[in-house]
N, CA, C and O atoms as a GROMACS GRO file, in nm:
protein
  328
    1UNK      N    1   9.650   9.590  21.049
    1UNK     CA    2   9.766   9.676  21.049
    1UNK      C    3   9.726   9.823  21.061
    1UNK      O    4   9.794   9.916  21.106
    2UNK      N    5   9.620   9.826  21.017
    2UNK     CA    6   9.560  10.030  21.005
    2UNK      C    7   9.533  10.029  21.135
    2UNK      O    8   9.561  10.142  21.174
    3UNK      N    9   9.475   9.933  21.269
    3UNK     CA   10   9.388   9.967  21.316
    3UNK      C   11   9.574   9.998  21.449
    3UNK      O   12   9.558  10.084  21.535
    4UNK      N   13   9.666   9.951  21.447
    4UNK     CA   14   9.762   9.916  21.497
    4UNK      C   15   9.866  10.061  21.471
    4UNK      O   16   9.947  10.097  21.556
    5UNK      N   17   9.848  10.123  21.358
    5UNK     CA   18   9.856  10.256  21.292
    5UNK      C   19   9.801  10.356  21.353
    5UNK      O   20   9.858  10.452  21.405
    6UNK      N   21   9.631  10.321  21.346
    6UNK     CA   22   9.598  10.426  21.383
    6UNK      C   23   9.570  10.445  21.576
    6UNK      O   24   9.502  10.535  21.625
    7UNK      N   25   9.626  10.360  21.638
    7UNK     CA   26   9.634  10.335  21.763
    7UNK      C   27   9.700  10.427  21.801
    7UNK      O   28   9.656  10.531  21.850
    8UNK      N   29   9.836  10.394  21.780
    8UNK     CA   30  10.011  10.433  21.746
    8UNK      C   31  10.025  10.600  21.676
    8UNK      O   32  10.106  10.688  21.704
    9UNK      N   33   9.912  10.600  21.577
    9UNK     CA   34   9.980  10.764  21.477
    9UNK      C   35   9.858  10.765  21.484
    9UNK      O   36   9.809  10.691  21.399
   10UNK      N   37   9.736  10.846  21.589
   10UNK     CA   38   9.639  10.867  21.522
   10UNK      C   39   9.586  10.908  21.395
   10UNK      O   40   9.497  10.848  21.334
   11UNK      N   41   9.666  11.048  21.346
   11UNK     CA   42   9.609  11.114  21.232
   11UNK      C   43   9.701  11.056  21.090
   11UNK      O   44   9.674  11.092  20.976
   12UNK      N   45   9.764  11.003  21.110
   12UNK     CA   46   9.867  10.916  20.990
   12UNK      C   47   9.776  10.799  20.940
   12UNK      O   48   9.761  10.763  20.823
   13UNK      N   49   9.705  10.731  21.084
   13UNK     CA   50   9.651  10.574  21.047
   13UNK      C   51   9.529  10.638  21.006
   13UNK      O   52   9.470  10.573  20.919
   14UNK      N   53   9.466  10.755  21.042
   14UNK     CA   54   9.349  10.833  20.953
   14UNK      C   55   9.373  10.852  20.812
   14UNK      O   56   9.294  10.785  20.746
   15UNK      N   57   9.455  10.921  20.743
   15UNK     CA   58   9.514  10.964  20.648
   15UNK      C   59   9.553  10.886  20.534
   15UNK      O   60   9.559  10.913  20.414
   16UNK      N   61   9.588  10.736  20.632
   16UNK     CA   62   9.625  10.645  20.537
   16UNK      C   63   9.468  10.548  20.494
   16UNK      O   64   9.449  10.477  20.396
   17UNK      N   65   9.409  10.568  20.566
   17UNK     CA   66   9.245  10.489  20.579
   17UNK      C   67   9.170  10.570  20.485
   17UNK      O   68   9.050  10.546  20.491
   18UNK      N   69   9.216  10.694  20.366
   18UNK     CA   70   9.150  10.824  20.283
   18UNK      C   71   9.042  10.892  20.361
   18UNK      O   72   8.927  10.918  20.325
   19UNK      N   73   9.106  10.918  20.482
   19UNK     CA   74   8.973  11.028  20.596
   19UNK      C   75   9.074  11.166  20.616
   19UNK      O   76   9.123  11.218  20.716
   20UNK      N   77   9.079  11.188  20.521
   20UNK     CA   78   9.204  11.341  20.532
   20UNK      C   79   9.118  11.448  20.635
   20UNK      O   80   9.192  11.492  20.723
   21UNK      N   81   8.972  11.502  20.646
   21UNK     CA   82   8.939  11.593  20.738
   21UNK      C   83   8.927  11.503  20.908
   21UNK      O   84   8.968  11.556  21.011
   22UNK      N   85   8.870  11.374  20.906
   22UNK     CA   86   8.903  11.322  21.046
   22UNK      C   87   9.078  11.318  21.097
   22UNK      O   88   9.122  11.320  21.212
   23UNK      N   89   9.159  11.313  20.959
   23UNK     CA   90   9.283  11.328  21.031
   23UNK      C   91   9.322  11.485  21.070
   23UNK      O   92   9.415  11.515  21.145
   24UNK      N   93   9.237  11.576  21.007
   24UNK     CA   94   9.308  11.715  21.028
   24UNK      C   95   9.244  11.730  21.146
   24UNK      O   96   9.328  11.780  21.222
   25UNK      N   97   9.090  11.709  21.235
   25UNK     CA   98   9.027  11.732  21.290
   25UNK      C   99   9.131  11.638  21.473
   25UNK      O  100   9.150  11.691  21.582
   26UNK      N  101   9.171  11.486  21.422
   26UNK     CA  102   9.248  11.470  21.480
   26UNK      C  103   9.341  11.525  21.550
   26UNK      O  104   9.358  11.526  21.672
   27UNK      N  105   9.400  11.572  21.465
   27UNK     CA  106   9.588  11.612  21.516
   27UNK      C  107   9.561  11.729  21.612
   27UNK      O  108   9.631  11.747  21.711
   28UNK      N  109   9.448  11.817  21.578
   28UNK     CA  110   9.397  11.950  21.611
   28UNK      C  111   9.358  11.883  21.770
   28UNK      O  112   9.383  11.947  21.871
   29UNK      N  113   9.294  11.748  21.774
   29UNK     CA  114   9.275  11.661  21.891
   29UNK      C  115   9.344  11.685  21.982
   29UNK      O  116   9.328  11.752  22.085
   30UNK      N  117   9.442  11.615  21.934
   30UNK     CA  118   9.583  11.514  21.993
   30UNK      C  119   9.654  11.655  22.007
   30UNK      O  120   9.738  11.641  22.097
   31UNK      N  121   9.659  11.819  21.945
   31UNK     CA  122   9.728  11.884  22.023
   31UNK      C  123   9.678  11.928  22.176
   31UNK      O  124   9.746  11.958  22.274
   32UNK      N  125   9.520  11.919  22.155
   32UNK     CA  126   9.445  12.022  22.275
   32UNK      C  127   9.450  11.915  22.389
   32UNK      O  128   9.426  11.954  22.503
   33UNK      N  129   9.486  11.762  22.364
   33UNK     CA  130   9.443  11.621  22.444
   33UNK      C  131   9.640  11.663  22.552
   33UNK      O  132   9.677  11.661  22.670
   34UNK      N  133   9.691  11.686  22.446
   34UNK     CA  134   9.865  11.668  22.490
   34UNK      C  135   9.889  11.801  22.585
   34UNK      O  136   9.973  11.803  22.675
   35UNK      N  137   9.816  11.894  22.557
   35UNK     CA  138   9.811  12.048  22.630
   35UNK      C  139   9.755  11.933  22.787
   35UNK      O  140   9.817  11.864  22.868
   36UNK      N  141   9.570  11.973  22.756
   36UNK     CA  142   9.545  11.907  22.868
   36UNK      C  143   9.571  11.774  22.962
   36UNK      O  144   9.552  11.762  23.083
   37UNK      N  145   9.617  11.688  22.875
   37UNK     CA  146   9.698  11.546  22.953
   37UNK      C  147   9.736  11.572  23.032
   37UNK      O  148   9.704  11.505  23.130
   38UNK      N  149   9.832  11.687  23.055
   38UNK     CA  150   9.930  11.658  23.145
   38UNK      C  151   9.869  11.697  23.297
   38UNK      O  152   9.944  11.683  23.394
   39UNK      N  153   9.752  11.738  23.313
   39UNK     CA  154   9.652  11.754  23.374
   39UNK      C  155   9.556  11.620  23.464
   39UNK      O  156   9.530  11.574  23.575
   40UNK      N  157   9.526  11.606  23.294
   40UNK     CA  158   9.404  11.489  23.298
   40UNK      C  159   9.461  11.350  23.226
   40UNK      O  160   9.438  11.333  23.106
   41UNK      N  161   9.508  11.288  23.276
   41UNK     CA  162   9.604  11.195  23.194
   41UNK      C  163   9.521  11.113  23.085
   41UNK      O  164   9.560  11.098  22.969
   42UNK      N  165   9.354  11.039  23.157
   42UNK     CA  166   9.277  10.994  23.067
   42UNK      C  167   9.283  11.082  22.911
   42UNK      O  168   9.275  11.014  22.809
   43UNK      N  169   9.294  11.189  22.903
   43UNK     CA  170   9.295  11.277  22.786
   43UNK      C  171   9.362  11.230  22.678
   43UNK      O  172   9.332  11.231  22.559
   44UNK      N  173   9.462  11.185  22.739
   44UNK     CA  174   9.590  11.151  22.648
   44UNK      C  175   9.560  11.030  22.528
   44UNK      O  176   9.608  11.031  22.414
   45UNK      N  177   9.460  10.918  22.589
   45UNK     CA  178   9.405  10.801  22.535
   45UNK      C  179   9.294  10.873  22.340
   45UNK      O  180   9.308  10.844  22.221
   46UNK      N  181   9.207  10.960  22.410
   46UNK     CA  182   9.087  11.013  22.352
   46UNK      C  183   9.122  10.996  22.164
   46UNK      O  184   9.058  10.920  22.090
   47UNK      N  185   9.250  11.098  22.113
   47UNK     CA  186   9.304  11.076  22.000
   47UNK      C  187   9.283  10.946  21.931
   47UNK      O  188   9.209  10.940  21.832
   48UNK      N  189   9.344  10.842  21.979
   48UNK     CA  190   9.366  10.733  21.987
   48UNK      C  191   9.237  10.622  21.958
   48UNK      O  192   9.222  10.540  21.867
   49UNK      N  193   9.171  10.649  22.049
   49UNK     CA  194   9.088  10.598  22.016
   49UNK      C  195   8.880  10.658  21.934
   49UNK      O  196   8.766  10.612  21.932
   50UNK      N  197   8.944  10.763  21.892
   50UNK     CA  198   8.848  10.873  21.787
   50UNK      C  199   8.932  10.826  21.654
   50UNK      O  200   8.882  10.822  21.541
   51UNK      N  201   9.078  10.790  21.689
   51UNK     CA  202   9.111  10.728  21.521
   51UNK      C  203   9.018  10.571  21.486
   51UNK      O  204   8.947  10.531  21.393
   52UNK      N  205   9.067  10.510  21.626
   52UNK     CA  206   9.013  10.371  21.598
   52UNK      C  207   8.830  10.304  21.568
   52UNK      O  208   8.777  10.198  21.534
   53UNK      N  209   8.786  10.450  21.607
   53UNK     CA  210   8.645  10.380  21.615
   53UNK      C  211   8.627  10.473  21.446
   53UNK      O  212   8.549  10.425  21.363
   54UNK      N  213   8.696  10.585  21.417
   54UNK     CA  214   8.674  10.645  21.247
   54UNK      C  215   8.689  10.495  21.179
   54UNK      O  216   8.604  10.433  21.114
   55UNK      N  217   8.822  10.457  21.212
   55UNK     CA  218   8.894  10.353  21.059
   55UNK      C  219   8.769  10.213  21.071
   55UNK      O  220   8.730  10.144  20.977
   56UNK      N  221   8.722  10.201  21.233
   56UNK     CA  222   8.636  10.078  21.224
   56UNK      C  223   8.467  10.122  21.109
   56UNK      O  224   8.415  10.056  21.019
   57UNK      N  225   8.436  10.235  21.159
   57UNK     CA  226   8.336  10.305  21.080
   57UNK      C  227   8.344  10.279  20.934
   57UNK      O  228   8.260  10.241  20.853
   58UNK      N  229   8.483  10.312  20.922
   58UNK     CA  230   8.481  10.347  20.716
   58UNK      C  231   8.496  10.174  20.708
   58UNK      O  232   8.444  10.110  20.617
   59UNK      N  233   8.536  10.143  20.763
   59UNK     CA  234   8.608   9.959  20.727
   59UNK      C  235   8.475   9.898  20.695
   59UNK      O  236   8.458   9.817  20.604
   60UNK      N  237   8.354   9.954  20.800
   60UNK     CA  238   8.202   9.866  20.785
   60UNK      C  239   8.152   9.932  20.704
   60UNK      O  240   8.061   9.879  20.639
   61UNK      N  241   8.192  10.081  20.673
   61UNK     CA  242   8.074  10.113  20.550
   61UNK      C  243   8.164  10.046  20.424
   61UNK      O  244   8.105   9.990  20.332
   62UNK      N  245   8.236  10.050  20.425
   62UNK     CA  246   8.287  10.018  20.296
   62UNK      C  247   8.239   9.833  20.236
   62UNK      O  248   8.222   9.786  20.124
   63UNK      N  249   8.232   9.765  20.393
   63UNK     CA  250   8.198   9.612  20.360
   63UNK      C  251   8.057   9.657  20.314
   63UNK      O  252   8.001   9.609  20.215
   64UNK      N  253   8.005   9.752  20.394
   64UNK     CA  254   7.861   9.751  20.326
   64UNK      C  255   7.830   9.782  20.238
   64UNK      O  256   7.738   9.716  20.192
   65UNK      N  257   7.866   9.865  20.177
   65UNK     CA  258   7.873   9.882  20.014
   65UNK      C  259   7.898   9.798  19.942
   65UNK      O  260   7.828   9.794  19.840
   66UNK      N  261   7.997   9.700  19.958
   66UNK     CA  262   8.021   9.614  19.891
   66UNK      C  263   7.971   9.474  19.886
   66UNK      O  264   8.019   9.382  19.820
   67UNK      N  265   7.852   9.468  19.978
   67UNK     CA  266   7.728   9.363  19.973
   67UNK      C  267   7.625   9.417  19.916
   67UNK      O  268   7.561   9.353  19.832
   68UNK      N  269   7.590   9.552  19.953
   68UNK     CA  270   7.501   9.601  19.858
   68UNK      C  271   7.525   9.607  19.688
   68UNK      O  272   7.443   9.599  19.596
   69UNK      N  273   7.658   9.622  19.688
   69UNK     CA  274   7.682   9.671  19.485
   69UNK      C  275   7.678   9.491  19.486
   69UNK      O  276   7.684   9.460  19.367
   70UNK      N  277   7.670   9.360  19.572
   70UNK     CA  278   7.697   9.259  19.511
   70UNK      C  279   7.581   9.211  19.475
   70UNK      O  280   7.573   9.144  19.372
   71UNK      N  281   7.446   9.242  19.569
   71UNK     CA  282   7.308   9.201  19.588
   71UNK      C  283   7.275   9.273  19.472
   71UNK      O  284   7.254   9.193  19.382
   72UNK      N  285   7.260   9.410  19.428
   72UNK     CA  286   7.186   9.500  19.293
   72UNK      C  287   7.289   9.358  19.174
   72UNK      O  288   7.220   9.274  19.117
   73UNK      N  289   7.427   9.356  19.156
   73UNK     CA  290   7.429   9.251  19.066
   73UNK      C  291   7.414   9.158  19.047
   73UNK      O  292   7.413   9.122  18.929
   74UNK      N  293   7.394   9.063  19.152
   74UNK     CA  294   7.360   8.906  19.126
   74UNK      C  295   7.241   8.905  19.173
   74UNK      O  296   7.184   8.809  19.121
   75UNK      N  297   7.153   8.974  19.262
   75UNK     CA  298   7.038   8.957  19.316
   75UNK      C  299   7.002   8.889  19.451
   75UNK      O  300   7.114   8.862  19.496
   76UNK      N  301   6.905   8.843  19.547
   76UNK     CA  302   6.923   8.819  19.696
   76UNK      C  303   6.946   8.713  19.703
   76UNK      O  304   6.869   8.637  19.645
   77UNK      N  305   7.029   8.671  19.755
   77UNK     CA  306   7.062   8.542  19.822
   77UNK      C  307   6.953   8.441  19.776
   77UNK      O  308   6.842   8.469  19.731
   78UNK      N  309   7.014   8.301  19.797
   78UNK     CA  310   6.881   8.191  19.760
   78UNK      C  311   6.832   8.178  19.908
   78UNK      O  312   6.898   8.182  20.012
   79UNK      N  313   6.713   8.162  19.889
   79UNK     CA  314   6.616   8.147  19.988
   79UNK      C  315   6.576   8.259  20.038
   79UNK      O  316   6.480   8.231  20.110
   80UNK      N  317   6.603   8.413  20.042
   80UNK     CA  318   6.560   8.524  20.060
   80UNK      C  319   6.415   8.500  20.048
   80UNK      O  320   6.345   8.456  19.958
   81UNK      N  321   6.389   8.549  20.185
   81UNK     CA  322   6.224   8.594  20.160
   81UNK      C  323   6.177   8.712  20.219
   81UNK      O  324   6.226   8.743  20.328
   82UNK      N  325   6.088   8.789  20.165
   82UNK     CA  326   6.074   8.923  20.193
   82UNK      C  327   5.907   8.958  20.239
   82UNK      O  328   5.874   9.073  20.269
   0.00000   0.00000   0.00000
């Protein structure tokens, strides 16, 4: 649903994902993308998808953190070998 958000509202589906400076850095985007669009139409996309590859970013660090805080408490997997 965020990623469908932030497709749709770039700097909203940022904002709502807790990336408040990628959304301010956004919108600041999506005004200079909407100036030049009408130019360069590819432009228009760019916003859009600088939200979607942020929210995919935080989505994997966040899984990753949360294999790491699981490994420091229970310890490596069975059969881990190092």
């Amino acid at each position: 649903m965020i990623y469908l958000l932030a497709a749709l509202l770039p700097p909203l589906g940022l904002l709502l994902n807790g990336q408040p400076f990628s959304a301010i850095f956004n919108l600041v985007l999506l005004v200079f993308c909407l100036v030049f669009g009408l130019f360069f139409h590819v432009l228009l996309l760019v916003p859009s998808a600088h939200a979607l590859v942020m929210v995919h970013m935080k989505r994997k660090d966040r899984r990753h953190r949360e294999v790491v805080e699981a490994i420091r408490q229970h310890g490596p997997p069975p059969g881990y070998q190092r």
